[in-house]
C-alpha positions in Angstrom: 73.5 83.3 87.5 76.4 84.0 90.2 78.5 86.9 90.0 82.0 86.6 90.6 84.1 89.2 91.5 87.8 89.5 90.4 90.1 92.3 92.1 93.5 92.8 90.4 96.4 94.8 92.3 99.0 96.1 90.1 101.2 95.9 92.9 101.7 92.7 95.5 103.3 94.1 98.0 100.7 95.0 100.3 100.9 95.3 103.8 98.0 96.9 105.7 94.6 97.7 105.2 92.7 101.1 105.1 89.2 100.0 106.0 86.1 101.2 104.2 83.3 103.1 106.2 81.0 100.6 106.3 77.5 103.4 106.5 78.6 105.8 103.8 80.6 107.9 105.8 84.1 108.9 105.1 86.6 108.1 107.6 89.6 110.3 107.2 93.2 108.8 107.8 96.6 110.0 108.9 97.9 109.5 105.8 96.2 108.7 102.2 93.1 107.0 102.1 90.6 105.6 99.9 87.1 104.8 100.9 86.1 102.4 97.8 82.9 100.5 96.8 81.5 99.0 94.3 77.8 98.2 92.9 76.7 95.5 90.6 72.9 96.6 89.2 71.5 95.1 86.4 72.1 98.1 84.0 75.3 99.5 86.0 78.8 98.8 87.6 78.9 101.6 89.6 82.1 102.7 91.5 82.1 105.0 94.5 85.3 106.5 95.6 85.9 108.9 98.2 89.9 110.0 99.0 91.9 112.8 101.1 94.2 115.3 99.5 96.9 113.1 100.3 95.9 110.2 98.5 94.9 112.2 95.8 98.7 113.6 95.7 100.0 110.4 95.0 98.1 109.5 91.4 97.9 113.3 90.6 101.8 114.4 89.8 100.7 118.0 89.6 101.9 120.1 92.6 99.8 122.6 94.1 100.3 126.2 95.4 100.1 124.6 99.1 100.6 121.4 99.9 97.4 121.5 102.8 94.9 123.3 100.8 93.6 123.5 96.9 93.4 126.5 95.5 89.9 127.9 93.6 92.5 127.9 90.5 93.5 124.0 91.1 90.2 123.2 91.8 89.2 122.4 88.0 92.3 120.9 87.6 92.2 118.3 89.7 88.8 117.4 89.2 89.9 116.5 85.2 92.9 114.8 86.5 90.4 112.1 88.9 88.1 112.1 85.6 90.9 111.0 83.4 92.4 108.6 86.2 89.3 106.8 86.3 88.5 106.8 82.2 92.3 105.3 81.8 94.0 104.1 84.5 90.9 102.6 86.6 90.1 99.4 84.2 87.0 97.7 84.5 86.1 94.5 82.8 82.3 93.2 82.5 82.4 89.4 81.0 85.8 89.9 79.6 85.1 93.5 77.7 86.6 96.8 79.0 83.6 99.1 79.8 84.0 102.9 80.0 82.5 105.2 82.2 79.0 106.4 81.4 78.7 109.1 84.0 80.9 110.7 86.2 79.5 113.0 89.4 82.3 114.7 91.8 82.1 116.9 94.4 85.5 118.2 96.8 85.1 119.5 100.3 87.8 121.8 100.5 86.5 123.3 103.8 87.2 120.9 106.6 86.3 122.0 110.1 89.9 123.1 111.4 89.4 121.9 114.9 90.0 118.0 113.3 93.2 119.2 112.0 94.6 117.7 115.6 94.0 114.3 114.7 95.8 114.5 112.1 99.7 115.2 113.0 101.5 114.0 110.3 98.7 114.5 107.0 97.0 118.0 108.7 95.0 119.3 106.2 95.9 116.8 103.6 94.1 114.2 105.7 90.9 116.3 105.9 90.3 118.1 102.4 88.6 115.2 100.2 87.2 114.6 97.3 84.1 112.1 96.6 83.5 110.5 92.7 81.2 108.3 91.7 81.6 106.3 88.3 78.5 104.5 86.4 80.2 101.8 84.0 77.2 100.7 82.0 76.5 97.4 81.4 73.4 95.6 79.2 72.7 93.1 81.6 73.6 91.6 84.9 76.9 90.8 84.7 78.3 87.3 85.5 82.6 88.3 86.0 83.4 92.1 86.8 87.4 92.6 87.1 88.2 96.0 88.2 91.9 96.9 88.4 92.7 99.9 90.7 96.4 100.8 90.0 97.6 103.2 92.7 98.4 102.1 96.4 100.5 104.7 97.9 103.1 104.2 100.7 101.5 103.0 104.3 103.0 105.2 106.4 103.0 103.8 109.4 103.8 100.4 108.4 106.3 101.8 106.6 108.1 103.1 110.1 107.4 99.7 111.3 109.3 97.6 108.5 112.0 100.1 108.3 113.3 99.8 111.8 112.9 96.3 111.3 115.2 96.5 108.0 112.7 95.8 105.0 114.0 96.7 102.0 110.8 97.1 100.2 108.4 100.1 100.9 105.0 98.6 101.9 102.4 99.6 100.1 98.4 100.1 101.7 96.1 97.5 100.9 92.3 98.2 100.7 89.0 97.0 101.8 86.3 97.1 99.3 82.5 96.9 100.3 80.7 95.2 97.4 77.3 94.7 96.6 75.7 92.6 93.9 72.7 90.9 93.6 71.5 93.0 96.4 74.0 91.4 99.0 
């Protein structure tokens, strides 16, 4: 049996890549970031996500007391907001049946050494406080086709500079590097 993987963007206009840790770490960005991967067991899809405050502004539409930090009070909130983006918006597809999430662990690390923030001119804080989620889609067997559809790729900022001074008219939007494993490769 091969497994095939099939990646669906809700939107096409892509135009540069945030690249995925490739030992587990998260590597924080000046501006939002997603550190995604995915594993295909033979009981499990399971889909590890790890993303700065500033990507989590874009698919959370809340508001916050202050935009660099996350208040104890906010804390719960957001965490139900990620649960509910990846039970409805995040769609995953085992041999052509939508599967929902079995278990759900998160954990946010809203303490960021403060001597990073440096790095970080144009996100600060936003590029440092993250929050980590790992999704279990159970599945009966190994799968042959998994299609996951991620729906939210915010603005790239700096190609965004970039194709505005050269007169794009469309905003360009951040693409993303997935690490995958399946079949133990």
């Amino acid at each position: 049996m091969r497994l095939r993987f099939q990646f669906v963007a809700l939107l096409l206009s892509l135009a540069a890549a945030a690249v995925a840790h490739a030992h587990g770490g998260y590597h924080p960005q000046d501006g939002p970031h997603a550190d995604l991967r995915v594993a295909v067991e033979g009981d499990k899809v399971r889909f590890s996500a790890g993303m700065n405050l500033a990507f989590i502004d874009e698919i959370e539409l809340l508001g916050r007391e202050s935009p660099d930090s996350v208040a104890p009070s906010e804390r719960a909130r957001i965490e139900a907001r990620l649960a509910s983006y990846f039970t409805d918006e995040v769609v995953v597809e085992v041999d052509g049946a939508r599967v929902q999430p079995g278990s759900m662990v998160q954990e946010m690390a809203t303490n960021p050494d403060p001597g990073m923030i440096g790095l970080f001119p144009k996100m600060g804080m936003r590029a440092l406080i993250r929050a980590s989620i790992v999704v279990e889609y159970p599945v009966d067997e190994l799968p042959d086709v998994v299609r996951i559809t991620w729906p939210t790729y915010p603005a790239h900022i700096l190609a965004e500079t970039l194709s505005f001074e050269q007169g794009d008219a469309e905003e360009p939007k951040m693409v993303f590097e997935v690490l995958v494993q399946g079949e133990g490769r």
